[in-house]
The first five atom37 places (N, CA, C, CB, O) and aatype in JSON, in Angstrom:
{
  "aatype": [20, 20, 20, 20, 20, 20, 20, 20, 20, 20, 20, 20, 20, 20, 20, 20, 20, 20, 20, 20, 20, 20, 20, 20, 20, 20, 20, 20, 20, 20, 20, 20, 20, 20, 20, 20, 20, 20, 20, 20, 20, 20, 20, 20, 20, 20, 20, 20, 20, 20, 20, 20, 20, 20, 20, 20, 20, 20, 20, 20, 20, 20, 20, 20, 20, 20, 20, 20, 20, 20, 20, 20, 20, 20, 20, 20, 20, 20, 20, 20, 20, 20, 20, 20, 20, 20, 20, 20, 20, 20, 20, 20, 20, 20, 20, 20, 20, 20, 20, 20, 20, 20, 20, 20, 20, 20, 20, 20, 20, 20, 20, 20, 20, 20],
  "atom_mask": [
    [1, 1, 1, 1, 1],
    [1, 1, 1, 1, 1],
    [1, 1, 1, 1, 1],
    [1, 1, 1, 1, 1],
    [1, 1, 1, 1, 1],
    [1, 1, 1, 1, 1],
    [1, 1, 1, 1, 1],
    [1, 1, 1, 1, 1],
    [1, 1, 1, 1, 1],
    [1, 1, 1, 1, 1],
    [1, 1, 1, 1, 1],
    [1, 1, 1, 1, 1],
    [1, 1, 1, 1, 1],
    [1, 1, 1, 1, 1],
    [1, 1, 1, 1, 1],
    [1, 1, 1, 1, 1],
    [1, 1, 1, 1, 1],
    [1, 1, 1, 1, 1],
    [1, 1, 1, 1, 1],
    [1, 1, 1, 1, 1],
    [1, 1, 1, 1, 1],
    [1, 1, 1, 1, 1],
    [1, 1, 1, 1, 1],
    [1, 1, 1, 1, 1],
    [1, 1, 1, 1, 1],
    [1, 1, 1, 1, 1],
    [1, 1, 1, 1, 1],
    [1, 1, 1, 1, 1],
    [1, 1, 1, 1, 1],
    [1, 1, 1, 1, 1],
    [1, 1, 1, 1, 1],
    [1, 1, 1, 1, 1],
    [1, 1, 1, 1, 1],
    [1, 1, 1, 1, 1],
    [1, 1, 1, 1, 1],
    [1, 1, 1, 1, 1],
    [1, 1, 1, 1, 1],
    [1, 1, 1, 1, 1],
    [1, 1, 1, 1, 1],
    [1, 1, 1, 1, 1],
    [1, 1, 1, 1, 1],
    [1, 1, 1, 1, 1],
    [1, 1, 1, 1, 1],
    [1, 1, 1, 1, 1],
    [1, 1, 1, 1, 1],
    [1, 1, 1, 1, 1],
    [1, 1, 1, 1, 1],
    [1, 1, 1, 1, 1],
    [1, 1, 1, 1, 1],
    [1, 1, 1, 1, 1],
    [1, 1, 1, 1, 1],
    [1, 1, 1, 1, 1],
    [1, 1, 1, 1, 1],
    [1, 1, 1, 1, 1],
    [1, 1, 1, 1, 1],
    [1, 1, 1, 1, 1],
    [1, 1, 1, 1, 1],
    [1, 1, 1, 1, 1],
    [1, 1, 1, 1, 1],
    [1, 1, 1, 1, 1],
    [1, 1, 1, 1, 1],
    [1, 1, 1, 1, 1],
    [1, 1, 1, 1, 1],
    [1, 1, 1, 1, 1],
    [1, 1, 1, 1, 1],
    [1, 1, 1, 1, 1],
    [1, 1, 1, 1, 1],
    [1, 1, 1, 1, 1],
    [1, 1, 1, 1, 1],
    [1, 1, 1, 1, 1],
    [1, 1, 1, 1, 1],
    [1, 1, 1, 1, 1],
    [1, 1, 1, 1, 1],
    [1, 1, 1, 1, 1],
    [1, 1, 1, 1, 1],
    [1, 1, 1, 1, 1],
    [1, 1, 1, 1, 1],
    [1, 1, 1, 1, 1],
    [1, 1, 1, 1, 1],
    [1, 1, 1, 1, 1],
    [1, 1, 1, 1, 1],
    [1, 1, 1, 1, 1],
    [1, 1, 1, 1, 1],
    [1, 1, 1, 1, 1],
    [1, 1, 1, 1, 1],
    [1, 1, 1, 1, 1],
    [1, 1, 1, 1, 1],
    [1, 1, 1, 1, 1],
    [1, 1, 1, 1, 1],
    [1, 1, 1, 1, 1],
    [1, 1, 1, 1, 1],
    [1, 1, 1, 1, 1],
    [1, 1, 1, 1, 1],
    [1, 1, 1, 1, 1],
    [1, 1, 1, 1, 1],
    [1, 1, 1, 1, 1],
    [1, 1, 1, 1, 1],
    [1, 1, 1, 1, 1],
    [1, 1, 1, 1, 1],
    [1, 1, 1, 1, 1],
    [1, 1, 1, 1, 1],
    [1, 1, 1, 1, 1],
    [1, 1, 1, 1, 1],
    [1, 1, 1, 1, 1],
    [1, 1, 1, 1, 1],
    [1, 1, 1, 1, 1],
    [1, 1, 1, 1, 1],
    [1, 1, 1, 1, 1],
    [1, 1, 1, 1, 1],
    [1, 1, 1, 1, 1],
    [1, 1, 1, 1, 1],
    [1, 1, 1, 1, 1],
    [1, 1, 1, 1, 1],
    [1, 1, 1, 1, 1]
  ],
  "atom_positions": [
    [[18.8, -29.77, 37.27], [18.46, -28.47, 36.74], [17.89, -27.6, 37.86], [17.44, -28.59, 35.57], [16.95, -28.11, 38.48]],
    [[18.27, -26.44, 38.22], [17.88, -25.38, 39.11], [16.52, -24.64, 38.85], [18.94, -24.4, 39.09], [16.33, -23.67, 38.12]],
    [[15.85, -25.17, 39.42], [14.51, -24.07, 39.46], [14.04, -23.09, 39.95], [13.71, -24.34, 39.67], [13.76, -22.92, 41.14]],
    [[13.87, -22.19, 38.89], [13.57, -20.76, 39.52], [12.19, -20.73, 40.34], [13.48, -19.61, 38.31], [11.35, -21.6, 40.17]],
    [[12.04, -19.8, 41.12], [10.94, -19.79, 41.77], [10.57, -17.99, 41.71], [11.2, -20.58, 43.33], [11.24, -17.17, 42.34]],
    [[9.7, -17.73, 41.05], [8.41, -16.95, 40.22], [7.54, -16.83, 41.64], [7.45, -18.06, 38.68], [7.05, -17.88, 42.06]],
    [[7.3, -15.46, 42.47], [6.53, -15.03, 42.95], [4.95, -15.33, 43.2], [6.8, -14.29, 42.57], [4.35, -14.92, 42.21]],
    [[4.31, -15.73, 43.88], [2.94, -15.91, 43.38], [1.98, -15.02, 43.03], [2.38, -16.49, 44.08], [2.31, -13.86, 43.26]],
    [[0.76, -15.21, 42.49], [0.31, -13.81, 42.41], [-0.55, -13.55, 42.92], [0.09, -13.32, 41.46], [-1.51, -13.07, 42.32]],
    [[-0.54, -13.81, 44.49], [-0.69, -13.09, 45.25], [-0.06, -12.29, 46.02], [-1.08, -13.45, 45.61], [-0.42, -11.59, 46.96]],
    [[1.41, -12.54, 45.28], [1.97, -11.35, 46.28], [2.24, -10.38, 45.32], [3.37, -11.66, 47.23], [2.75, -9.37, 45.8]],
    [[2.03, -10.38, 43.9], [1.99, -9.33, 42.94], [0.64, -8.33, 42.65], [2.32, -10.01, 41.74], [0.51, -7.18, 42.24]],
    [[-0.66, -9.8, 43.23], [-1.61, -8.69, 42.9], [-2.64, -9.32, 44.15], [-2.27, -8.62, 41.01], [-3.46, -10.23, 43.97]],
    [[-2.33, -8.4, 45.83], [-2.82, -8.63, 46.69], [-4.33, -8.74, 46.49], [-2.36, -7.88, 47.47], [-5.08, -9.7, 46.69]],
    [[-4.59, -7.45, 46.02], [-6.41, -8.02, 45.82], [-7.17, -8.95, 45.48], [-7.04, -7.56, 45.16], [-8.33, -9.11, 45.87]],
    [[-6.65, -9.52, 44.82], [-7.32, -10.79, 43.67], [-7.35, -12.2, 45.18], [-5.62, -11.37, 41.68], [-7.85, -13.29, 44.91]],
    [[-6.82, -11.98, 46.54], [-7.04, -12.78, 47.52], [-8.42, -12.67, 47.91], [-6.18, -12.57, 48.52], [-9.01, -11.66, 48.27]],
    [[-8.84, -13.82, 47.79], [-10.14, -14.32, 48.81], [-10.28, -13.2, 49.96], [-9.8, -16.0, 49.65], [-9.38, -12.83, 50.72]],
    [[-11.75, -12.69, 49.91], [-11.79, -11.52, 50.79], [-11.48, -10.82, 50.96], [-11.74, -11.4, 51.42], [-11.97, -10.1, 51.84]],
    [[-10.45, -10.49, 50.28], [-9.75, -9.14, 49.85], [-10.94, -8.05, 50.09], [-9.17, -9.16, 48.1], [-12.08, -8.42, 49.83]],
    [[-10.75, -6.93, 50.5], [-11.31, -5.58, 50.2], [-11.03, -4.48, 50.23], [-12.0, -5.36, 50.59], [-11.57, -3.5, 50.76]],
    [[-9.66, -4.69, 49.33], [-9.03, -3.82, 48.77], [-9.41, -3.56, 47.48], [-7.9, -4.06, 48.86], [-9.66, -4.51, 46.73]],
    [[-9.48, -2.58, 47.14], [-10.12, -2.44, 45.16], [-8.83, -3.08, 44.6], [-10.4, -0.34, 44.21], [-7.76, -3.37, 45.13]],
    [[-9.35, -3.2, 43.25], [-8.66, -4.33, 42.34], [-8.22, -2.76, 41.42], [-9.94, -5.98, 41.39], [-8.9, -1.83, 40.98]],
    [[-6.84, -3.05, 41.44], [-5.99, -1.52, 40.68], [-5.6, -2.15, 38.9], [-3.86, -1.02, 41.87], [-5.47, -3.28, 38.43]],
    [[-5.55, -1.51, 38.64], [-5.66, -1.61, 36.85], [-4.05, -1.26, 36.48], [-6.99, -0.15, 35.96], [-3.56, -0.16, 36.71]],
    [[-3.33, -2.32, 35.89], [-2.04, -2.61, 35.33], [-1.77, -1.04, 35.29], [-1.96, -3.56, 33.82], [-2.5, -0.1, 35.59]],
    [[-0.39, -1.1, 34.79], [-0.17, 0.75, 34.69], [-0.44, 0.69, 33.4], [1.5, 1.64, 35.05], [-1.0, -0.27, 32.88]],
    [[-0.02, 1.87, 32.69], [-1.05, 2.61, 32.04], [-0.08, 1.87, 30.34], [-1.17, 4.81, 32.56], [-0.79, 1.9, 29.34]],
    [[1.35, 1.33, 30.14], [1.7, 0.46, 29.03], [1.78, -0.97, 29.59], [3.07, 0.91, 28.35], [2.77, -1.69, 29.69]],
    [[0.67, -1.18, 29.88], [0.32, -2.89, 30.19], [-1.26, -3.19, 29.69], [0.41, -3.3, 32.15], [-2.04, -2.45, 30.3]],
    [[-1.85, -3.99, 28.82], [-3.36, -4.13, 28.79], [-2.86, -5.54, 28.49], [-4.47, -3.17, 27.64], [-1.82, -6.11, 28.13]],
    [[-4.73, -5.98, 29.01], [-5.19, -7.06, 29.47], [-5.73, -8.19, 28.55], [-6.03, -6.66, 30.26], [-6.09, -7.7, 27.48]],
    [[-5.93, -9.73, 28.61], [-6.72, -10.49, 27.94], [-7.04, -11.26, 28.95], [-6.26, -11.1, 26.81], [-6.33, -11.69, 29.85]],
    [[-8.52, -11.44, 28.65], [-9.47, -12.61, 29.65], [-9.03, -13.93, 28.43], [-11.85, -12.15, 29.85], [-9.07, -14.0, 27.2]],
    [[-8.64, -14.81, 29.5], [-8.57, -16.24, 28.82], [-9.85, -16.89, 28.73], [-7.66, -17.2, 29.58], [-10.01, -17.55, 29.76]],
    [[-11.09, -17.01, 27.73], [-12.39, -17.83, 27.76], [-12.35, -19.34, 27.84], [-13.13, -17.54, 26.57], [-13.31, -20.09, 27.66]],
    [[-11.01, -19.7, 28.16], [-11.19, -21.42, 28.76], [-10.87, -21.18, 29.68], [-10.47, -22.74, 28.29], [-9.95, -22.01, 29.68]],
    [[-10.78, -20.72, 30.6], [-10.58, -20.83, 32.42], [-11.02, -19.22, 32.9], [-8.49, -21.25, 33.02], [-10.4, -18.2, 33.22]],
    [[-12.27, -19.59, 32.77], [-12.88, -17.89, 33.83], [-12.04, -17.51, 34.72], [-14.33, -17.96, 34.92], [-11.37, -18.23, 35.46]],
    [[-12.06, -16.13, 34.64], [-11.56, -15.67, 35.75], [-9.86, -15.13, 36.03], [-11.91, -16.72, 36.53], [-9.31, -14.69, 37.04]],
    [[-9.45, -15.36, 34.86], [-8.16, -15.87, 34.87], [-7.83, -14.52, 33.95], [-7.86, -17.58, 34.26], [-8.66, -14.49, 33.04]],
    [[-6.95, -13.43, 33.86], [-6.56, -12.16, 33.23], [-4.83, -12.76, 33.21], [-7.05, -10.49, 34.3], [-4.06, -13.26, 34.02]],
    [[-4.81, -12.35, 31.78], [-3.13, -12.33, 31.55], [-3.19, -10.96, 31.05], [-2.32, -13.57, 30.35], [-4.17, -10.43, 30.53]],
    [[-1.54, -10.22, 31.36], [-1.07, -8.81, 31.42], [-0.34, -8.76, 30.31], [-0.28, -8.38, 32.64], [-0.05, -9.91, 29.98]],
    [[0.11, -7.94, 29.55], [1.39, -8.1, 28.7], [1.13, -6.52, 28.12], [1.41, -9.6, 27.38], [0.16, -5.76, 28.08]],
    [[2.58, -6.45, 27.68], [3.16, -5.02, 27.14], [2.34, -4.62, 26.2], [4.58, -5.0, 26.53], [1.65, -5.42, 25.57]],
    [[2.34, -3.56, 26.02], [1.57, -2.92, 24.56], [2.58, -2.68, 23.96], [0.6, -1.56, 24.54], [3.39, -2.07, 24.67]],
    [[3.08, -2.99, 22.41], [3.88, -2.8, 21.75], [3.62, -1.56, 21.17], [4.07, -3.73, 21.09], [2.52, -1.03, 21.05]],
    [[5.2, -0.94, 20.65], [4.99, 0.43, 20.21], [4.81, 0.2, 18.66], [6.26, 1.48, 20.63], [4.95, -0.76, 17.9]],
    [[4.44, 1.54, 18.53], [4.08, 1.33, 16.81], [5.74, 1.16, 16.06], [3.06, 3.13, 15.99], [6.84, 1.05, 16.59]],
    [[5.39, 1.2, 14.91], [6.79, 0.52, 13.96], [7.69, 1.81, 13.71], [6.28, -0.26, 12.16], [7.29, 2.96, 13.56]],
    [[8.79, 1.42, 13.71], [9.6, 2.78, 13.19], [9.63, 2.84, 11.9], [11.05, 2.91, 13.58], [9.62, 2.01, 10.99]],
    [[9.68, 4.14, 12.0], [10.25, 5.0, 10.21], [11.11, 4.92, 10.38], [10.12, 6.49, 9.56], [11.53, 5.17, 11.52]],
    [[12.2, 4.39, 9.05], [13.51, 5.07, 8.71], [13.73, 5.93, 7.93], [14.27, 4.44, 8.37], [13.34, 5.56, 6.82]],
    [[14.28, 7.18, 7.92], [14.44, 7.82, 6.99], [14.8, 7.62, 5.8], [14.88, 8.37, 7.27], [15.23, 6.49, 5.57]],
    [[14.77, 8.54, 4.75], [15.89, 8.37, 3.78], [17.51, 8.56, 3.95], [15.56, 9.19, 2.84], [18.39, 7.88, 3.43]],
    [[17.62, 9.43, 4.64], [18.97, 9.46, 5.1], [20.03, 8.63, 5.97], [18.92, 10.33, 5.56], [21.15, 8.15, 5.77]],
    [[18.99, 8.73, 7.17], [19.2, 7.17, 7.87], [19.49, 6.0, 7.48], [18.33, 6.74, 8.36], [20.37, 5.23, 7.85]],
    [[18.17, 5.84, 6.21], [18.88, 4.55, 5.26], [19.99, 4.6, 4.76], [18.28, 4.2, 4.14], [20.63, 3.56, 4.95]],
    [[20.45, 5.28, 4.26], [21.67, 5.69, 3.45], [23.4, 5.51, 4.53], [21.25, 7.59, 2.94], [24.4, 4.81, 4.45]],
    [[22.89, 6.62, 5.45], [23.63, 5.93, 6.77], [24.33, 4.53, 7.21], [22.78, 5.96, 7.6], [25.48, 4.09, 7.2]],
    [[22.76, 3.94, 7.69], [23.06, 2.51, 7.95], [23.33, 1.65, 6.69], [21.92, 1.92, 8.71], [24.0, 0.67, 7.01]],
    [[23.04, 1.67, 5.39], [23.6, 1.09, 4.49], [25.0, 0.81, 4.26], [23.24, 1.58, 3.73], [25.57, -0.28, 4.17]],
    [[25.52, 2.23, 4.14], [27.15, 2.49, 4.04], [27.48, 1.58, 4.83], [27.83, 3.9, 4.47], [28.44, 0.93, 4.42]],
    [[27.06, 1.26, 5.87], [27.8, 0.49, 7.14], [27.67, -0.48, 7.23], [27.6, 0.7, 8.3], [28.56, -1.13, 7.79]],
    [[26.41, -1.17, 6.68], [26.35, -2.57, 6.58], [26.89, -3.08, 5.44], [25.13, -3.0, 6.67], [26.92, -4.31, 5.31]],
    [[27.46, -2.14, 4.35], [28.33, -2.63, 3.63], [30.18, -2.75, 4.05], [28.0, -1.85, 2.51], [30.99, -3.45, 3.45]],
    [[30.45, -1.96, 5.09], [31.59, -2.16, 5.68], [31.42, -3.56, 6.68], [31.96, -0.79, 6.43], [32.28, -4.43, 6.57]],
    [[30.3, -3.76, 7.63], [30.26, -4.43, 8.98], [29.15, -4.55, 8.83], [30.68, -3.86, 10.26], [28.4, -3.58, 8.71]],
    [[28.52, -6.52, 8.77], [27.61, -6.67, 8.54], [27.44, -7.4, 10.05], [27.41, -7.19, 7.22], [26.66, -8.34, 9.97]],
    [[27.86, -7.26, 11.09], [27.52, -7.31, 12.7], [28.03, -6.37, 13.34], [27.96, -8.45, 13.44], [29.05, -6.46, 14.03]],
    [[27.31, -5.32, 13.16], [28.04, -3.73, 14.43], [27.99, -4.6, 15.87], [26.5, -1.71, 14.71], [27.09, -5.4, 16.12]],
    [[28.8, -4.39, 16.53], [28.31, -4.74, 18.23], [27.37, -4.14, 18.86], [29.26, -4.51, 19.22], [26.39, -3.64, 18.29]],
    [[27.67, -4.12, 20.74], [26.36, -3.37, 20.69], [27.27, -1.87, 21.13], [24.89, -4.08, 21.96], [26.7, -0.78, 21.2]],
    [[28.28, -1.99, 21.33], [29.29, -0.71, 21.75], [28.51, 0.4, 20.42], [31.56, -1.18, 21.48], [27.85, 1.41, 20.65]],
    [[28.93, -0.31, 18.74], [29.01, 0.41, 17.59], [27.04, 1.21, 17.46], [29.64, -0.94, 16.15], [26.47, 2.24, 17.09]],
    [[26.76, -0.01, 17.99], [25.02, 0.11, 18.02], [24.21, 1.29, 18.41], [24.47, -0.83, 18.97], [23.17, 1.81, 18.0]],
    [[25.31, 1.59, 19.6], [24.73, 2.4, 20.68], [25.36, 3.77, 19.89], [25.31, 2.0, 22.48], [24.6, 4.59, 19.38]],
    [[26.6, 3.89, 19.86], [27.06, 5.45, 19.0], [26.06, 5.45, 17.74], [29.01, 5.48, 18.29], [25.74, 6.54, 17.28]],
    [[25.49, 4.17, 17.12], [24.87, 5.13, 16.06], [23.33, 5.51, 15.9], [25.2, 4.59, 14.82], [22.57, 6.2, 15.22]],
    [[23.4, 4.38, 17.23], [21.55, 5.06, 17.35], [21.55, 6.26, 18.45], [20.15, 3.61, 18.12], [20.52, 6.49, 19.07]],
    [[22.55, 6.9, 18.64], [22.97, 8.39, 19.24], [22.96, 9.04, 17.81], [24.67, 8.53, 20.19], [22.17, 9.95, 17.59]],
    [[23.57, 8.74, 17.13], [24.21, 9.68, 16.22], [22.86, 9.66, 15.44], [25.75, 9.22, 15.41], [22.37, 10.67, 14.94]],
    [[22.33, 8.47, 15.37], [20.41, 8.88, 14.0], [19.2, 8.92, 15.06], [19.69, 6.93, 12.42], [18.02, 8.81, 14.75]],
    [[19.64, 9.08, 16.23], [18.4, 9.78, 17.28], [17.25, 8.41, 17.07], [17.56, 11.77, 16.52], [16.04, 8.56, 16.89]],
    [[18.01, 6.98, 17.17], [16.88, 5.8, 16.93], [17.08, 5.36, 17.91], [16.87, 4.75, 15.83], [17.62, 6.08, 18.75]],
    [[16.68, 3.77, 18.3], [16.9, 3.54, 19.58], [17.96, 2.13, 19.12], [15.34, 3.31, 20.6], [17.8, 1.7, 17.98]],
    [[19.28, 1.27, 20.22], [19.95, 0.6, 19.48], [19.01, -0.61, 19.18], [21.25, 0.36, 20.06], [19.41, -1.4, 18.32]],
    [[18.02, -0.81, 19.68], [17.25, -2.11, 19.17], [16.7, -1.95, 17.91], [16.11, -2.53, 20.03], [16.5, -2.93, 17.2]],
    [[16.45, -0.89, 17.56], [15.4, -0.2, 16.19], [16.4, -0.72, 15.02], [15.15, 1.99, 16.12], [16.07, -1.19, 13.93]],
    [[18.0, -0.47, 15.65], [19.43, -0.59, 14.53], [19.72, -2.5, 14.54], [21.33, 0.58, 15.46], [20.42, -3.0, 13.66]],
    [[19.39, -2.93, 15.12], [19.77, -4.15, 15.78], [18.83, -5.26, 14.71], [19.31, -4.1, 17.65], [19.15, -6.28, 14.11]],
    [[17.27, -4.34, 14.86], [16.73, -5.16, 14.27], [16.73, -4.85, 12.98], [15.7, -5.39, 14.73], [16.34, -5.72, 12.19]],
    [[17.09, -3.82, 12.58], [17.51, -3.36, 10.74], [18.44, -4.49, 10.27], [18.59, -1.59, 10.49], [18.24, -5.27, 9.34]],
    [[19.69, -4.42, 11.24], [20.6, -5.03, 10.7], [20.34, -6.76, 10.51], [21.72, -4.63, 11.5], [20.84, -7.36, 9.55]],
    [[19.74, -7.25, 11.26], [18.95, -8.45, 11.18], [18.43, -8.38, 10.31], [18.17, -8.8, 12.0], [18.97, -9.1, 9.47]],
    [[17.29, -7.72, 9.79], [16.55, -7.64, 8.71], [17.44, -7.57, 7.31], [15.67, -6.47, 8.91], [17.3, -8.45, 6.46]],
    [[18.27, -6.58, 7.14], [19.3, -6.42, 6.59], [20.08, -7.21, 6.03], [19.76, -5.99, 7.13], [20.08, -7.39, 4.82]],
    [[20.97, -7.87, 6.94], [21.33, -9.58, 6.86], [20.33, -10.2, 5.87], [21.12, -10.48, 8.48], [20.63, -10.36, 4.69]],
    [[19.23, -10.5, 6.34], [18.34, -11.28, 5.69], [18.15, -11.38, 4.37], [17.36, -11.06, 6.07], [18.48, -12.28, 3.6]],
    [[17.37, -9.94, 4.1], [17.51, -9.58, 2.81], [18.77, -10.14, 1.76], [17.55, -8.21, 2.96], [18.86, -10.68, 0.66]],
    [[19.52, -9.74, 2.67], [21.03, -9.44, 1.28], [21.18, -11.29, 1.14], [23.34, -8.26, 2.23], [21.83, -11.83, 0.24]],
    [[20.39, -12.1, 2.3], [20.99, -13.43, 2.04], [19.66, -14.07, 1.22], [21.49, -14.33, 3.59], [19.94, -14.98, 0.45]],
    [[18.58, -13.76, 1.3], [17.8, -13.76, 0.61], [17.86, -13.75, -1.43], [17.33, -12.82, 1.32], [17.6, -14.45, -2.41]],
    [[18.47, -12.27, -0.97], [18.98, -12.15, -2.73], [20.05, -12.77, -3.39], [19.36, -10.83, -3.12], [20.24, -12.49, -4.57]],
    [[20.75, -13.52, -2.85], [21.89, -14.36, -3.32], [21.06, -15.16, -3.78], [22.99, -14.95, -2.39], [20.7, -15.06, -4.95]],
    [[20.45, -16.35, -2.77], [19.49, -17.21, -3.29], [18.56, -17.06, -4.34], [18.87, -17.46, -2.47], [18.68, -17.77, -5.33]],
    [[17.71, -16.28, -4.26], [17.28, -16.15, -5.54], [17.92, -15.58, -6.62], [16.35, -15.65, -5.49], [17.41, -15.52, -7.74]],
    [[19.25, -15.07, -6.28], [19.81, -15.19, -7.93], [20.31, -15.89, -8.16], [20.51, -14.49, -8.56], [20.25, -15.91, -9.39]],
    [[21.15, -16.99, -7.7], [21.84, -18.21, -7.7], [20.6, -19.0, -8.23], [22.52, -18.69, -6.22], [20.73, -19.32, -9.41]],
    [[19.51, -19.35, -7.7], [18.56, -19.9, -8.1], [17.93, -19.96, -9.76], [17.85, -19.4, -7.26], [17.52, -20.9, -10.45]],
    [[18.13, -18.11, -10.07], [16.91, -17.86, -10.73], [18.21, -18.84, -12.25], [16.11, -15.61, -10.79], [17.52, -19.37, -13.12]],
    [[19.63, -18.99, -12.46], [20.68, -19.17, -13.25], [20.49, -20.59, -13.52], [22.0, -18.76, -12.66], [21.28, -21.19, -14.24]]
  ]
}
């Protein structure tokens, strides 16, 4: 198996070297921080997630029609229609996932409820 080899971090975050005296610069501005309290000293970075999307009513209506034609758009189809409803194609990507779900969801419980 081929192993990747991951930068150290000291060459991502020069200051944090022994004797360093360079100031210690603060992630950019969609990155915040957690101190790990079992190993002092130790800061992990990670994304700030964006808040949740709205779908419209119309939008819904939209992407419905379509997931009743094509219940896997590609990402070619993805991309024209999160142009065409001003969303982004992951926002459509993960509807349709969700989407999927649901509709397999409700089989089961009506098959079930009989």
């Amino acid at each position: 198996m081929e192993q990747i080899k991951l930068p150290g971090i000291y060459s991502l975050f020069p200051e944090l070297r022994r004797g360093s005296t360079a100031p210690i610069q603060p992630p950019p501005m969609e990155w915040t921080s957690s101190v790990n309290l079992s190993q002092p000293g130790q800061v992990t970075y990670f994304p700030i997630i964006g808040r949740r999307t709205r779908i419209s009513p119309q939008q819904l209506k939209i992407l419905n029609c379509i997931f009743e034609e094509k219940k896997f758009p590609d990402a070619h189809e993805r991309e024209i229609l999160a142009q065409q409803l001003n969303i982004s194609p992951r926002t459509i990507q993960i509807w349709f996932q969700n989407r999927r779900q649901k509709s397999r969801s409700g089989r089961h419980c009506r098959s079930s409820s009989n």
